[in-house]
C-alpha positions in Angstrom: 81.9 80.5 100.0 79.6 79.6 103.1 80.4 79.9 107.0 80.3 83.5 106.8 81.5 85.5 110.3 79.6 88.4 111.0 82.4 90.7 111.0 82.7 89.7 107.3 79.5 90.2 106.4 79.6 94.0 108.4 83.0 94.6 106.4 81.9 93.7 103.4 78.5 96.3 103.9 80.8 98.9 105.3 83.2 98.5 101.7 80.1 98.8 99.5 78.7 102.1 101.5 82.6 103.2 101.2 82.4 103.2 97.2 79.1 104.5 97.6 78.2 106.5 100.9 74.3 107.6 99.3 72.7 104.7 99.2 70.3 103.6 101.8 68.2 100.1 101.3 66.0 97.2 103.6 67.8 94.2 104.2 66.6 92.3 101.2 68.0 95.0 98.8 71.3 95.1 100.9 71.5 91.2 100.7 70.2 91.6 96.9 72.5 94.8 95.4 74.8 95.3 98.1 76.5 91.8 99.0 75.4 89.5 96.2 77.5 91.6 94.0 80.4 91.2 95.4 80.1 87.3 95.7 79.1 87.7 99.8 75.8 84.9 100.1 75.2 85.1 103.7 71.6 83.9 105.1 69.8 86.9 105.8 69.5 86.4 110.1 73.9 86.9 109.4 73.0 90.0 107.3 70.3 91.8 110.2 73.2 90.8 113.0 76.1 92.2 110.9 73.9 95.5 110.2 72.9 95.4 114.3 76.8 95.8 114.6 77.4 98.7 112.5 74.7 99.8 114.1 76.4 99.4 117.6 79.8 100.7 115.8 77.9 104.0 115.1 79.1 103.5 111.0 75.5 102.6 109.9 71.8 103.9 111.3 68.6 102.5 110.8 65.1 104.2 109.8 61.8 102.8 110.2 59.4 103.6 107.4 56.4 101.7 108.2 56.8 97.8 108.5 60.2 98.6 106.7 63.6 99.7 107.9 66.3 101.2 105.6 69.9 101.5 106.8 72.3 103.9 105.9 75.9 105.5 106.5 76.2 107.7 109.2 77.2 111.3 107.3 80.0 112.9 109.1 
């Protein structure tokens, strides 16, 4: 499936950290071992504004390790 919506991508992010609220991972390993898996292809500019939202939604949070970032779930 193509034409993506962001809030598809976001959900589909926020479903995998549900099964799995550990894991943290850059954007290539989210598009790689996070979506892919589940059949979700989005280009990866739809992945960063999907992960921006969470971000916004306070469900996800960002760290920079050097030139990388890793995202997360927000533990309660």
């Amino acid at each position: 499936m193509t034409g993506y919506s962001e809030r598809a991508v976001a959900d589909a992010i926020a479903a995998f950290l549900a099964d799995h609220p550990e894991c943290a991972d850059t954007v290539e390993g989210i598009e790689q071992w996070w979506l892919r898996p589940q059949g979700v292809t989005p280009s990866r500019e739809l992945i960063e504004r999907a992960l921006a939202l969470l971000e916004k939604e306070r469900v996800i949070v960002s760290r920079c390790y050097g030139e990388r970032t890793v995202w997360r779930a927000v533990f309660p």
